[in-house]
N, C-alpha and C positions, 0 to 999 in steps of 0.2 A: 201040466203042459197040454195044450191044445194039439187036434192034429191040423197038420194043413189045408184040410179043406175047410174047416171052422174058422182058420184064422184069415183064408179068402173070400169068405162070408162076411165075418168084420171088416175087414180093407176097403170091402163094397159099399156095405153100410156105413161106415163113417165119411166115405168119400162123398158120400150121398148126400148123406146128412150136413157136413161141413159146408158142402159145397149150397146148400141151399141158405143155409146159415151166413155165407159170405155173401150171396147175392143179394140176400137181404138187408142184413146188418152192416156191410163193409164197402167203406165208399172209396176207391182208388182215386189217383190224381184225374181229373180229365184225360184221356183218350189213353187210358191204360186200363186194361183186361187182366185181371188175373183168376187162373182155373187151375181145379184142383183134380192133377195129374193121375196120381196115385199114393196108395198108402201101406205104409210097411209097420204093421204089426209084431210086436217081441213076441217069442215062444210063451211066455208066461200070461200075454195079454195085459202087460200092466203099464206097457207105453204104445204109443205108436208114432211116426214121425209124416206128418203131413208133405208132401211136395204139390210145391205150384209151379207155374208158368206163367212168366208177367208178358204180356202182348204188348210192343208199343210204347210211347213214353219214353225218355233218355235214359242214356248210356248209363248205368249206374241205380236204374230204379228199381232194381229187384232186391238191393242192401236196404234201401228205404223200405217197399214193402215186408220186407222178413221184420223189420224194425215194426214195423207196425202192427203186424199178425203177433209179433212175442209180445206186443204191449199188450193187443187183446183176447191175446191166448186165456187167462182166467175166463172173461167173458164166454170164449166161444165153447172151451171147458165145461163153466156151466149149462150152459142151453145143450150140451150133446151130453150131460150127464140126464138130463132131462128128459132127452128124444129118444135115448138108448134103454134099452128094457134086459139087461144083461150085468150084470158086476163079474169081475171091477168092468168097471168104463178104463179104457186106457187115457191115461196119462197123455197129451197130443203137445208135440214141437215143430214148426213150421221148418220147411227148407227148401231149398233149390230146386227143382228138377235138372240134374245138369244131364241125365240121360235124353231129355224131350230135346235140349239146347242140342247134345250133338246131332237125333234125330235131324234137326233142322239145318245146324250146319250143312247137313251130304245132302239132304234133299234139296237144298240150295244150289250147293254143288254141282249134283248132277241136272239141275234145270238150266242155270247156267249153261253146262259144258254140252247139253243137247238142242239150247237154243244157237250155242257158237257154230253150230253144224251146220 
């Protein structure tokens, strides 16, 4: 078992790494963004679960991107088993950020409700 400040040293690091990794290698549809949020590491260090944030693009195209990141999860797998200088390398699963999504919600909200002023 790791303690937590190693396993928010990893989190960093992979978000790092991943995230350069997709800017390079991973082409979204035209006028869609996707960043990678943050990362949540297992006590054991033998997975980790990727979140992104899809910017833009239709209703519906963050099921398409998670579609696409599981497709090329071995791919991305590889190159950060590559980049990383630690074993194990965690295991990585792509998913939602539905924290950043409510983030957004309220701050919408309250921009709204202080522009209605």
């Amino acid at each position: 078992m790791a303690n937590a400040r190693r396993i928010e040293k990893i989190n960093i690091l992979i978000r790092e790494v991943v995230s350069a990794i997709l800017s390079r290698d991973f082409s979204p549809p035209a006028g869609v963004m996707v960043t990678v949020t943050r990362v949540e590491t297992s006590e054991d260090i033998h997975y980790a679960t990727i979140f992104i944030s899809v910017f833009g693009g239709e209703e519906g195209q963050e099921k398409n991107i998670i579609t696409e990141l599981s497709r090329s999860a071995g791919l991305i797998q590889h190159q950060l088993n590559r980049k990383l200088r630690m074993r194990p390398v965690p295991k990585i699963t792509f998913d939602i950020d539905e924290k950043e999504k409510r983030r957004e919600r309220i701050e919408k909200l309250l921009s709204d409700e202080s522009n209605t002023r």
